[in-house]
Every structure is written in structure tokens, then in C-alpha cells.
KEDRENTI-578587 format. One record per residue: residue number from 1; x, y, z of N, C-alpha, C in turn. Coordinates in Angstrom, 1 decimal, m for minus. Each point is the difference from the previous one (the first is absolute). Example, Ala and Ser with C-alpha at 12.3 -4.5 7.8 and 13.67 -1.06 7.14 Angstrom:
BEGIN
R doke    n_u    n_v    n_w   ca_u   ca_v   ca_w    c_u    c_v    c_w
R    1   13.2   m5.7    7.8   m0.9    1.2    0.0    0.9    1.2    0.0
R    2   m0.4    1.1   m0.7    0.9    1.1    0.0   m0.8    1.1    0.8
***
This chain:
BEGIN
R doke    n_u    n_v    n_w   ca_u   ca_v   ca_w    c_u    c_v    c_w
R    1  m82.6   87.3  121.7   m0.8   m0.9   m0.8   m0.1   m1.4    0.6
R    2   m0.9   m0.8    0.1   m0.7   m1.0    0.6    0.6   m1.1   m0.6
R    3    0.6   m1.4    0.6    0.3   m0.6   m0.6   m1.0   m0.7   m0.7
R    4    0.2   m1.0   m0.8   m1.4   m0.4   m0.9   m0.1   m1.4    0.4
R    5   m1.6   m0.3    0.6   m0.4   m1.4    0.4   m0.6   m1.1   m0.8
R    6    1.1   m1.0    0.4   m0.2   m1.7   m0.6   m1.7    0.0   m0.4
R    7    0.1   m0.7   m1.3   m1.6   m0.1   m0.2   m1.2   m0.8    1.2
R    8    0.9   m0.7    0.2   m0.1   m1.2    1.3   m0.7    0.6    0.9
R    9    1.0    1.6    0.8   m0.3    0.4    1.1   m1.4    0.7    0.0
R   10   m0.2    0.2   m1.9   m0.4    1.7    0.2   m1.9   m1.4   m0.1
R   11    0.0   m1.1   m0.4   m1.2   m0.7   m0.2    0.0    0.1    1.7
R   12    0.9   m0.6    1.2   m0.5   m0.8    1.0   m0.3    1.8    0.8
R   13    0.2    1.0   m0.3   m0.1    1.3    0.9   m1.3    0.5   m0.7
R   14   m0.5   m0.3   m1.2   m1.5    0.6   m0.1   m1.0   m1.3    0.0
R   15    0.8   m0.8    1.0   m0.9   m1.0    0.2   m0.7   m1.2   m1.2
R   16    0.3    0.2   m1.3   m0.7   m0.7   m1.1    0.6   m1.6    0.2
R   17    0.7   m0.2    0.5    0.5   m1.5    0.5    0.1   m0.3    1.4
R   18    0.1   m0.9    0.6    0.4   m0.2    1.0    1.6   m0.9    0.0
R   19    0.5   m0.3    1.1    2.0   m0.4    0.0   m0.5   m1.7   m0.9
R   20   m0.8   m0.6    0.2   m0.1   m1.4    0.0   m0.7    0.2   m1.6
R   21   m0.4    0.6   m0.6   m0.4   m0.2   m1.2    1.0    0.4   m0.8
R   22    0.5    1.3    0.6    1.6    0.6   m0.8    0.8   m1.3   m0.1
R   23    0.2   m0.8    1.2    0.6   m1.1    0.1   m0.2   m1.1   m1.6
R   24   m1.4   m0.1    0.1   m0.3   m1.3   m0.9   m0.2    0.8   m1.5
R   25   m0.2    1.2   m0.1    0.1    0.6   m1.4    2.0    0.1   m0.6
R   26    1.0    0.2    0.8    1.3    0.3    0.2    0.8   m1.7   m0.5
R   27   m1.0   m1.2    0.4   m0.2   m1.6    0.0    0.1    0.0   m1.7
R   28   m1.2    0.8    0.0   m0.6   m0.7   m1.5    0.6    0.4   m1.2
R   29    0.6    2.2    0.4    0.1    0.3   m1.5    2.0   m0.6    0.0
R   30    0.3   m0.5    0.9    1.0   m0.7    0.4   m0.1   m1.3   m1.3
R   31   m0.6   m0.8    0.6   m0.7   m1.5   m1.0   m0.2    0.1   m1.8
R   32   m0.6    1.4    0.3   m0.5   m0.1   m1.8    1.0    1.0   m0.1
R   33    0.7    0.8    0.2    1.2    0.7   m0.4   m0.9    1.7   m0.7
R   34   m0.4    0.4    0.8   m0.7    1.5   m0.1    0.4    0.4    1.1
R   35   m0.5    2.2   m0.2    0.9    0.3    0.6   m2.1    0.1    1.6
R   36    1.0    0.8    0.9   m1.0   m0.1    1.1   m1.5    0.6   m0.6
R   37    0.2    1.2   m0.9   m1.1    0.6    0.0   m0.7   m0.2   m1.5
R   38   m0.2   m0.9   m0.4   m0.5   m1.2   m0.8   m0.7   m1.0    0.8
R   39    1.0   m0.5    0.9   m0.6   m1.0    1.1   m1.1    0.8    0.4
R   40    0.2    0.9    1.0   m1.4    0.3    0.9   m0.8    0.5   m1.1
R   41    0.1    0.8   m1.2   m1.5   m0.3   m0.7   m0.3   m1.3   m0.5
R   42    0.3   m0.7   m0.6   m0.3   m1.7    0.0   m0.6   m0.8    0.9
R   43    0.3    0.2    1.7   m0.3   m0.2    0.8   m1.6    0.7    0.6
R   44   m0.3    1.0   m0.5   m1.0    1.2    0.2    0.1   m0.1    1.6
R   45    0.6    0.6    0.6   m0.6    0.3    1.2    0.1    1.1    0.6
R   46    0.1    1.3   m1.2    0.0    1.1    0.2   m0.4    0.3   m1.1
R   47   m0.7    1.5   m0.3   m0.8    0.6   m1.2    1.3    0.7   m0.8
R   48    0.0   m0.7   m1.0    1.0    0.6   m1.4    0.3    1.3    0.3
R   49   m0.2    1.0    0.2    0.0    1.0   m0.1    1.1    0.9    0.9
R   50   m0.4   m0.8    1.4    0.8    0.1    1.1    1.3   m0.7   m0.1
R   51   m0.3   m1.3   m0.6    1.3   m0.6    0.2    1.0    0.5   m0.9
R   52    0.1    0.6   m1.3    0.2    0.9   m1.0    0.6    1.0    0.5
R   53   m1.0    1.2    1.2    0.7    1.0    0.4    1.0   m0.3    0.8
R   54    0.0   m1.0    0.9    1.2   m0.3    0.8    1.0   m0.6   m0.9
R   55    0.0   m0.4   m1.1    1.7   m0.3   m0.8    0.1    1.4   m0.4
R   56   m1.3    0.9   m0.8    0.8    1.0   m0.4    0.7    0.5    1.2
R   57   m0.7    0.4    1.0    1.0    0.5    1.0    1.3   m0.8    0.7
R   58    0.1   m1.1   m0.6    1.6   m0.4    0.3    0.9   m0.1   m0.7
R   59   m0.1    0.4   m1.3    0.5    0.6   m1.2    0.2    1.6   m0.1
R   60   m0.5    0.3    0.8    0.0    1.4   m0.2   m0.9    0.9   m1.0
R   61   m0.9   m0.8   m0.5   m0.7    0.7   m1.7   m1.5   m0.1    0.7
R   62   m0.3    1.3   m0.9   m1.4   m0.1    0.5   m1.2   m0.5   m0.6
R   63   m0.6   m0.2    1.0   m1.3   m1.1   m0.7   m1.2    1.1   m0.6
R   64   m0.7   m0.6   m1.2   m0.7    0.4   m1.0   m1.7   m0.4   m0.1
R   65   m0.8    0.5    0.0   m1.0   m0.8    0.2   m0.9    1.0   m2.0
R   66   m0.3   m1.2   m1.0    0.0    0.8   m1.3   m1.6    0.9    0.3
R   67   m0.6   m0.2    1.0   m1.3    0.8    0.3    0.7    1.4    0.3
R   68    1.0    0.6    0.3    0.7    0.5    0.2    0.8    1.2   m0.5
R   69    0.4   m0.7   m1.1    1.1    0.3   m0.7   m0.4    0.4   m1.6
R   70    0.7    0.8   m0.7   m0.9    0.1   m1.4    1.3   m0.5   m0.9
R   71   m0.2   m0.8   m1.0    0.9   m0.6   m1.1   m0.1    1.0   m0.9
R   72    0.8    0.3   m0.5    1.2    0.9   m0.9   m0.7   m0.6   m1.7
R   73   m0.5   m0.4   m0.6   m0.2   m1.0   m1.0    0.9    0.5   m1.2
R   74    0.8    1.2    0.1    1.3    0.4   m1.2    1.1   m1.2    0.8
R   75   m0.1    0.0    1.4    1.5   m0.7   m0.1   m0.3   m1.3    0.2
R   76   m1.2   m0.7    0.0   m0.7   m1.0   m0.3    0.6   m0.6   m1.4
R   77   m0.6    0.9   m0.8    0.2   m0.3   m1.6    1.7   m0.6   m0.6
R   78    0.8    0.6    1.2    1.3    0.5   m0.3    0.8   m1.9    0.5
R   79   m0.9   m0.6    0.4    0.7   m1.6    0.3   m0.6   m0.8   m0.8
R   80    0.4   m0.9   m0.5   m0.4   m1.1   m0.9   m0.7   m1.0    1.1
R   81   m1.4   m0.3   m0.3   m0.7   m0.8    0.1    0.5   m1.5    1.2
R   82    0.8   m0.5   m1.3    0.8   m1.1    0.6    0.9    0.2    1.0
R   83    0.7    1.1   m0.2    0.8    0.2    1.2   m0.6    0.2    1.4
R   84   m1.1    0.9   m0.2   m0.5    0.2    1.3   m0.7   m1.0    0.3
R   85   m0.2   m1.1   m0.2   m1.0   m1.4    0.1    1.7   m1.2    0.6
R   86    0.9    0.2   m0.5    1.1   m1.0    0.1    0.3    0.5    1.4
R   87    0.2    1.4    0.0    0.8    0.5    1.6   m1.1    0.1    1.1
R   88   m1.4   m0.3   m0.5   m0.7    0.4    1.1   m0.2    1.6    0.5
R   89    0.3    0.6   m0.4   m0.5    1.9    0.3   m1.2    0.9   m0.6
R   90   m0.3    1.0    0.1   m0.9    1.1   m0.5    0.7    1.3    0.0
R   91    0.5    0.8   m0.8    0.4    1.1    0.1   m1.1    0.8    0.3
R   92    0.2    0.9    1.5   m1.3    1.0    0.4    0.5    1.3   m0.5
R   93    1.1    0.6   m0.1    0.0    1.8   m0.5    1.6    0.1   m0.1
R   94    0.2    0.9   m0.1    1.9    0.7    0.3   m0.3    1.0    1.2
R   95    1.0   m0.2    0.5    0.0    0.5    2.0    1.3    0.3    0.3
R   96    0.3    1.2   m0.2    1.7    0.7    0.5    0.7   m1.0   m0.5
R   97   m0.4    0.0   m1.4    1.3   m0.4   m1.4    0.8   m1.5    0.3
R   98   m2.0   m0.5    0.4    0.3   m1.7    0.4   m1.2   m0.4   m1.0
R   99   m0.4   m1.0   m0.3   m1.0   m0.8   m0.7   m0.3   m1.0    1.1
R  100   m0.8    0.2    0.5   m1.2   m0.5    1.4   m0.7   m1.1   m0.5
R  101    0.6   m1.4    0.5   m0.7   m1.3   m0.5   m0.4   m0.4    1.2
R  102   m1.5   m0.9   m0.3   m0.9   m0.7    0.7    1.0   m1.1   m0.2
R  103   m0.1   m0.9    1.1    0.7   m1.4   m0.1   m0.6   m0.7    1.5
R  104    0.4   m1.3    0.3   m0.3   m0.6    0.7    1.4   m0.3    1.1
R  105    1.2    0.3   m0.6    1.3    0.0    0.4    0.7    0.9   m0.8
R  106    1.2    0.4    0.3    0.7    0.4   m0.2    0.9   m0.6   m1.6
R  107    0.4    0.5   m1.0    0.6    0.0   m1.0    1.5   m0.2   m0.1
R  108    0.3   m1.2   m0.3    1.2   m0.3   m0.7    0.6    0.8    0.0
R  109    1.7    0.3    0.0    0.8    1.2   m0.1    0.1    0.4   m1.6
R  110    0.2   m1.9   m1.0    0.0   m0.1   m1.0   m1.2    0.8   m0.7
R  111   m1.1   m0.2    0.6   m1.3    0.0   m0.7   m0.3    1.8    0.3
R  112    0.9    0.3    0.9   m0.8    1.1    0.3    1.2    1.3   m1.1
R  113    1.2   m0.9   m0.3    1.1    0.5   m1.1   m0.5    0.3   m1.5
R  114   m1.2   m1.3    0.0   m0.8   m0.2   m1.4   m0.8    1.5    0.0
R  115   m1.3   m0.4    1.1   m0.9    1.1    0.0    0.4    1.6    0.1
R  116    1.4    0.1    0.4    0.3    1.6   m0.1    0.6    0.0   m1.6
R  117    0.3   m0.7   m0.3    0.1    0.2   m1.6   m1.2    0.5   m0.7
R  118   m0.8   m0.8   m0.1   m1.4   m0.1   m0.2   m0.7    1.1   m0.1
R  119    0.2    0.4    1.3   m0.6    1.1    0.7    0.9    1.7   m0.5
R  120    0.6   m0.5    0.2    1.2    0.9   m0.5    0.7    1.2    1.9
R  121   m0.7   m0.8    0.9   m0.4    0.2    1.2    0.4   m0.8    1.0
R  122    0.9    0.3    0.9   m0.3   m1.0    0.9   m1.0   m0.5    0.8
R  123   m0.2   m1.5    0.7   m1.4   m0.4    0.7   m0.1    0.2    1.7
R  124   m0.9    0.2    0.5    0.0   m0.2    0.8   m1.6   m1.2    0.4
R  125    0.2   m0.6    1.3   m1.4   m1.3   m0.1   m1.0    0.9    0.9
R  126   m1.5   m0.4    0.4   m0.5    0.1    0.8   m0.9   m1.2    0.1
R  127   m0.1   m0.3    1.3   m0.4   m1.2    0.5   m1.4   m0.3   m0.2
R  128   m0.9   m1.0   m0.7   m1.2    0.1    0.3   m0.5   m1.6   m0.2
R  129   m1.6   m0.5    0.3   m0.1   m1.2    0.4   m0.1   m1.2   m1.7
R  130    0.0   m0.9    0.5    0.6   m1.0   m1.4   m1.8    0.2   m0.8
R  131   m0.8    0.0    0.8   m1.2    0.3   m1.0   m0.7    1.1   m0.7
R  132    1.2    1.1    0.8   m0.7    1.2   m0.8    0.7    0.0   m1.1
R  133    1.7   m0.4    0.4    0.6    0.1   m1.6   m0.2   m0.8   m0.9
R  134   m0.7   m1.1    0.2   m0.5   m1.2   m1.0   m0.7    1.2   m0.9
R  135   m1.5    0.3    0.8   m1.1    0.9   m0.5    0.4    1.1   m0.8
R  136    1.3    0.5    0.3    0.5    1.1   m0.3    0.9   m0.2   m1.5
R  137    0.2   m1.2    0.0    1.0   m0.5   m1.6   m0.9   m0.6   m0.9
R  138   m1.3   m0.7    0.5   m0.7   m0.2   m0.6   m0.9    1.4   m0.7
R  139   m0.5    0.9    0.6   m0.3    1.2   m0.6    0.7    1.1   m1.0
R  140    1.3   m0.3    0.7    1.2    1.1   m1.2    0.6   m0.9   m1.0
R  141    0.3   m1.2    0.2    0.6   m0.9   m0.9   m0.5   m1.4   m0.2
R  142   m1.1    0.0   m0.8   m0.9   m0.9   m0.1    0.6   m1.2   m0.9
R  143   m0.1   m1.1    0.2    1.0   m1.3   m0.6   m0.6    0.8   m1.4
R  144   m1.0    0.1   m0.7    0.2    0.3   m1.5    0.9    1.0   m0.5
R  145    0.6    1.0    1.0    1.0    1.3   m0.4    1.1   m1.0    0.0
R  146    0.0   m0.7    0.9    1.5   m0.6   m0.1    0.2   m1.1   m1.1
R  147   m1.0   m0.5   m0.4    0.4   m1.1   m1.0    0.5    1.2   m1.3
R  148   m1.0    0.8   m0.1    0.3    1.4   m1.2    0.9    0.3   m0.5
R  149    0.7    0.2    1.5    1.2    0.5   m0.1    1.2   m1.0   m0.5
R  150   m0.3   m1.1    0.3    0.6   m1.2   m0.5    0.4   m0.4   m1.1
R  151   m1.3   m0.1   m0.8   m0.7   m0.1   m1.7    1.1    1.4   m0.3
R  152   m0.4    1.4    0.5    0.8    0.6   m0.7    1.8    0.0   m0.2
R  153    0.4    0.0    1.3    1.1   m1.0   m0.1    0.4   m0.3   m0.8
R  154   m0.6   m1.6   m0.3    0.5   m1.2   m0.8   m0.3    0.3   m1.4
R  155   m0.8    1.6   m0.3   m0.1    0.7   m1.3    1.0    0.4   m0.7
R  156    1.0    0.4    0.6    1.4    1.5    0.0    1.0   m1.1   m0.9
R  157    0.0    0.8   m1.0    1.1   m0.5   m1.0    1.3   m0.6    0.6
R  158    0.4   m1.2    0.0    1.8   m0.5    0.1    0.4    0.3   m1.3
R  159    1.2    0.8    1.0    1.2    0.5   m1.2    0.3   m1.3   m0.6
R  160    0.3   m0.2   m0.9    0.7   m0.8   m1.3    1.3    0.2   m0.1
R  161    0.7   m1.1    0.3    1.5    0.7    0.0    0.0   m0.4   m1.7
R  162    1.2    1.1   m0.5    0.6    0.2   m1.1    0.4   m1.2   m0.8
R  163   m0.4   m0.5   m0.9    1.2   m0.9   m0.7    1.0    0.9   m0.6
R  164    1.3   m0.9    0.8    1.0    1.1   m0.4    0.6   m1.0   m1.5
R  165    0.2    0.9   m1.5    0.4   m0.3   m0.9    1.1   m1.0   m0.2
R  166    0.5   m0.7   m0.4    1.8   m0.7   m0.6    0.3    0.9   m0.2
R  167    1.5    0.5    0.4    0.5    0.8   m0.7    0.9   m0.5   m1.5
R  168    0.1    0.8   m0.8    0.3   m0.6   m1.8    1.1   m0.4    0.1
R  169    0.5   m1.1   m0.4    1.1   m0.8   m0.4    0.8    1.1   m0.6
R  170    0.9    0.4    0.1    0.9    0.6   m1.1    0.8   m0.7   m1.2
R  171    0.2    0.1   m1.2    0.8   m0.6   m0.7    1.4   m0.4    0.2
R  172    0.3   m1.2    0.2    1.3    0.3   m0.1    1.0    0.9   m1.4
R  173    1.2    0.2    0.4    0.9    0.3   m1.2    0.9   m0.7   m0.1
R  174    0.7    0.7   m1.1    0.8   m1.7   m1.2    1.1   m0.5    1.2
R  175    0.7    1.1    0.7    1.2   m0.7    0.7   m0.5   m0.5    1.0
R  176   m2.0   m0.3    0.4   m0.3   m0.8    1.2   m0.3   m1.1   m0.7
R  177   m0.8    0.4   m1.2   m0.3   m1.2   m1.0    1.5   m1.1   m0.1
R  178    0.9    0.6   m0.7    1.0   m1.4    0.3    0.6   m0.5    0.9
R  179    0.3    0.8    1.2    0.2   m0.3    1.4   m0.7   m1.1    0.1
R  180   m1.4   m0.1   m0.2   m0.7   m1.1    0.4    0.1   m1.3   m0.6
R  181    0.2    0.3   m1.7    0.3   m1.4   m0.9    1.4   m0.7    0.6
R  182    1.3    0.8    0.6    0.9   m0.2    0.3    0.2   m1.0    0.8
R  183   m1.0    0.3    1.1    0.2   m0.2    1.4   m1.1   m1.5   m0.2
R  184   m1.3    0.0   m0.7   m0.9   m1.0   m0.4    1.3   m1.7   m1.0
R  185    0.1    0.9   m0.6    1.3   m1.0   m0.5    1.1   m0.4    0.6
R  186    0.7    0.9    1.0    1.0   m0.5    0.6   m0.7   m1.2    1.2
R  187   m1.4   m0.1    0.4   m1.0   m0.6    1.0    0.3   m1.5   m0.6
R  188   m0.6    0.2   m1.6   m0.3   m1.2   m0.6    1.5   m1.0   m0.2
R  189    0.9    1.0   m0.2    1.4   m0.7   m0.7    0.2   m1.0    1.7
R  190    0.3    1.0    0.7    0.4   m0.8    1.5   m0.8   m1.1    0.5
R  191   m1.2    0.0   m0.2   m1.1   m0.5    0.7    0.3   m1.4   m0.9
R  192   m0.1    0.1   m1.4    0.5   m1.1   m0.9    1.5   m0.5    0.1
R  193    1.3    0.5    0.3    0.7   m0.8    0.6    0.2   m0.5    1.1
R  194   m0.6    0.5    0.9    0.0   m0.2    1.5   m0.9   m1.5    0.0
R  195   m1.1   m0.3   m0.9   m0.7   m0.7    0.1    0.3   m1.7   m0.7
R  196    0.9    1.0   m1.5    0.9   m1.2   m0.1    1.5   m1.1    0.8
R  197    0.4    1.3    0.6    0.8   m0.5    1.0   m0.3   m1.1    1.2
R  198   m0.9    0.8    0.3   m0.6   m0.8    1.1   m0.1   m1.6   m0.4
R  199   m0.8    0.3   m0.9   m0.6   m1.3   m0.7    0.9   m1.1   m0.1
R  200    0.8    0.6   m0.8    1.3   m0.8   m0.5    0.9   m0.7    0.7
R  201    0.0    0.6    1.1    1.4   m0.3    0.9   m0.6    0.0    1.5
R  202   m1.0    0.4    0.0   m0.2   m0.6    1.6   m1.0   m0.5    0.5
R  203   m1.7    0.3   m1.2   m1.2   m0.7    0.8    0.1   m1.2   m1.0
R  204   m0.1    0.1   m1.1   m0.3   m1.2   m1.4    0.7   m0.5   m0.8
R  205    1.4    0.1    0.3    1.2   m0.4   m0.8    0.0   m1.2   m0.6
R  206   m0.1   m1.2    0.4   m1.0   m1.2   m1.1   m1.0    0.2   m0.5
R  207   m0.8    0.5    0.7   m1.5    0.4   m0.7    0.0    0.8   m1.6
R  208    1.2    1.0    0.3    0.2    0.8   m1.4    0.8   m0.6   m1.0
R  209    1.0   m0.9    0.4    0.7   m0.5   m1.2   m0.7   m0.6   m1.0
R  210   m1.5   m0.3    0.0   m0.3   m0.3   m1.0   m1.7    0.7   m0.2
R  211   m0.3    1.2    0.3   m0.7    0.8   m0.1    0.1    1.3   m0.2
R  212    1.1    0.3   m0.5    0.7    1.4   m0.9   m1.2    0.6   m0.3
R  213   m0.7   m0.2   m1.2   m1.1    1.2   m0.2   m0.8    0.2    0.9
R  214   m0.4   m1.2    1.3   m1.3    0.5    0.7    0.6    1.3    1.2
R  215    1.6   m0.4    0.0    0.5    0.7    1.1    0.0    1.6   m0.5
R  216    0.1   m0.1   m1.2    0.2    1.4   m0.6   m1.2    0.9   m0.2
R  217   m1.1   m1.1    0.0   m1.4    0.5   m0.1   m0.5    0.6    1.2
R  218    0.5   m1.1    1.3    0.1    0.6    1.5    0.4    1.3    0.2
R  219    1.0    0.3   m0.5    1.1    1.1    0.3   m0.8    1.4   m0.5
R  220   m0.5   m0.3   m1.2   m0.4    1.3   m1.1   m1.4    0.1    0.8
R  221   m0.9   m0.9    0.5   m1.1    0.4    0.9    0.4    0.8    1.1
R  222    1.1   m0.8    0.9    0.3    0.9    1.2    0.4    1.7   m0.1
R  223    0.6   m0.5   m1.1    1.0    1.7   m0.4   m1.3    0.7   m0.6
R  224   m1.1   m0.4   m0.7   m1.3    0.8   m0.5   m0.5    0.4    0.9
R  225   m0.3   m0.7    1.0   m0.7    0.6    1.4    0.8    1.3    1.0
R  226    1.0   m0.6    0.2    0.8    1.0    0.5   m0.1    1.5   m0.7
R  227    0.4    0.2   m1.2    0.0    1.0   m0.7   m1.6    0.6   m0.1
R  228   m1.1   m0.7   m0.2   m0.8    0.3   m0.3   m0.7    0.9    1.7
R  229    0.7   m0.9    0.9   m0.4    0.9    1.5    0.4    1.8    0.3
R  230    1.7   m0.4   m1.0    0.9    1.2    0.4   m1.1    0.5   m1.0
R  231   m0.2    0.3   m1.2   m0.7    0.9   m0.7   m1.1    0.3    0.5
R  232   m0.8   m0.6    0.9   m1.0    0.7    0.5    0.0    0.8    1.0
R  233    1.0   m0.5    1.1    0.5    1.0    0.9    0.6    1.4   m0.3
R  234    0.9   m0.3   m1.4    0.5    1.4    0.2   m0.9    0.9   m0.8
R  235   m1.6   m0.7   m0.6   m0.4    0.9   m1.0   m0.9    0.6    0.8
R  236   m0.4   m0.1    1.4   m0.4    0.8    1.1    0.2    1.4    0.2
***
């Protein structure tokens, strides 16, 4: 088997360039960041067609011409609009349990993981020129199929997630019922002498000797609050 020749070599051996334009095309797709065989059609100084078959042949894949070739239009049908417009391809037929795409390069490893799903098939490419496949997506997948398919899309019912219910409070019973008065009361009794103590002997000890009822009024607030917290907590 033959080794397989640089796109480079296989332009300057059928003569479609000469070294000094390979030179200044090699310059340019350099500059704008493309690859060689972009550059020389951009460049035009060889006929699309040719310059096409020499990448197919440095890839190894063969080149397609759709005067040629007859499209499959069942496995046409079988790619969404969009997709075949986003990746750039044409599905032409199924060929020894491959799905045979028109392209202009070679496919993504990701993209070509997508399309065997799709397909339900694996892909294989064949090479052909950037204007026939234009001509060629514009006739099988006309921008109105692909908007279509869009509109229907954005038609498709979204699930609704569930409101999920409260689950029911259960009642308490009597020995939770006074557990709670117990423990609500023991909140308030402490909270009320804790508050008197304080008061008394370490924050307002002049202040209280002659404010007895306000201090007591203080106390019975703090101790209400307290208690009134624990009873809500534990009625959870």
C-alpha cells in the first residue's frame, strides 16, 4: 500500500500551483488562521474541483462530483434540517453499512458520534466542492424546512414538574401535649428569673431599687417571649 501524499505535494505534482505561490498561499492561510485547502480556493488559482480532489486524495476519501452520484432522499429525510445546515453535510445513500456524507471536510469525531446515533449507522465522508454542497443543502434542506422544524420544536410540551403536596401535620397526643406545656413553662419560669437576677445584681442594681414593678414587667415580657418561642418550636 502506497504511502499517502501531503496535500502540498499532491497540488505542486499535478502542477495546479507552482513552489512560489504554494509559498505565498502557506503565508496567508498562516495570517488568517485557515487551513491550506481553504487558502488555495480563496486564492483561486486552481479550479475548485481539482483542488478538492487533491485533499480528497490526502485524506484518503474519495471525491464526489453530485452530477454523479444519486441521493438516497429516505436517508435524506432521516437528518433534521438544522443539523445538516449546522455541520455542513448531505447524506447521499447507505454503502457497506456506512451512511455516505457529502461534506467539504471531514467530520468531527464528536459530530460524527452525534450522526451515527441519528443515523442509527455509522458515517463515513466523501469529499466534494464547497459549491456544489452549498447547492446541494440548499435543495434538500431549504432554510424554510429548517425554521419548521424549529417552530415545531419550540411546540413539544415541557414536562411540568409535580407540585409535591405538605405532608399532614399529625396530631399531637396528651403525653406530647404536656411535654410541651412543661417544658414551655419551665422556658418562661427560668427565662423570668434569670432575667431578674441579672437585673438585680449585676446590670441595674440602682436602677431597680426603685423600679420594682417596671423590673417585674421586664421579666414577665422576657419570660413571655421565651416561652412563646419554645411553644412554637416544639409545636412543629
Amino acid at each position: 500500500m502506497s504511502e499517502r501524499r501531503k496535500f502540498e505535494t499532491i497540488l505542486l505534482k499535478n502542477q495546479l500551483v507552482s513552489e512560489e505561490q504554494l509559498k505565498q498561499i502557506a503565508s496567508y492561510a498562516g495570517a488568517v488562521g485557515i487551513d491550506m485547502c481553504e487558502a488555495v480556493l480563496q486564492k483561486k488559482v486552481a479550479p475548485p474541483d481539482a483542488v478538492m480532489m487533491a485533499y480528497a486524495e490526502s485524506l484518503g476519501l474519495p471525491f464526489i462530483c453530485f452530477d454523479d452520484v444519486s441521493v438516497d432522499e429516505g436517508v435524506v429525510a432521516r437528518v433534521d434540517p438544522m443539523t445538516a445546515r449546522q455541520y455542513s453535510f448531505v447524506p447521499l445513500s447507505i454503502d457497506q453499512g456506512h451512511v455516505l456524507l457529502a461534506t467539504t471536510k471531514p467530520v468531527l469525531p464528536d459530530i460524527a458520534d452525534e450522526l451515527r446515533i441519528i443515523f442509527n449507522l455509522p458515517v463515513r465522508c466523501a469529499i466534494c466542492t464547497p459549491a456544489e454542497l452549498s447547492a446541494a443543502i440548499v435543495k434538500y434542506f431549504p432554510r424554510d424546512a429548517a425554521r419548521v422544524a424549529k417552530i415545531e420544536r419550540s411546540k413539544e410540551p415541557v414536562p411540568i414538574a409535580k407540585e409535591e403536596k405538605p405532608k399532614p401535620v399529625e396530631p399531637m397526643n396528651e403525653t406530647e401535649k404536656k411535654d410541651r406545656f412543661l417544658k414551655t413553662f419551665m422556658t418562661f419560669n427560668f427565662t423570668f428569673a434569670f432575667f431578674y437576677f441579672a437585673s438585680s445584681y449585676v446590670f441595674f442594681p440602682r436602677w431597680i431599687e426603685n423600679s420594682i414593678p417596671m423590673l417585674l414587667l421586664l421579666c414577665f415580657i422576657a419570660g413571655g417571649i421565651a416561652a412563646g418561642i419554645t411553644w412554637r418550636t416544639l409545636s412543629r
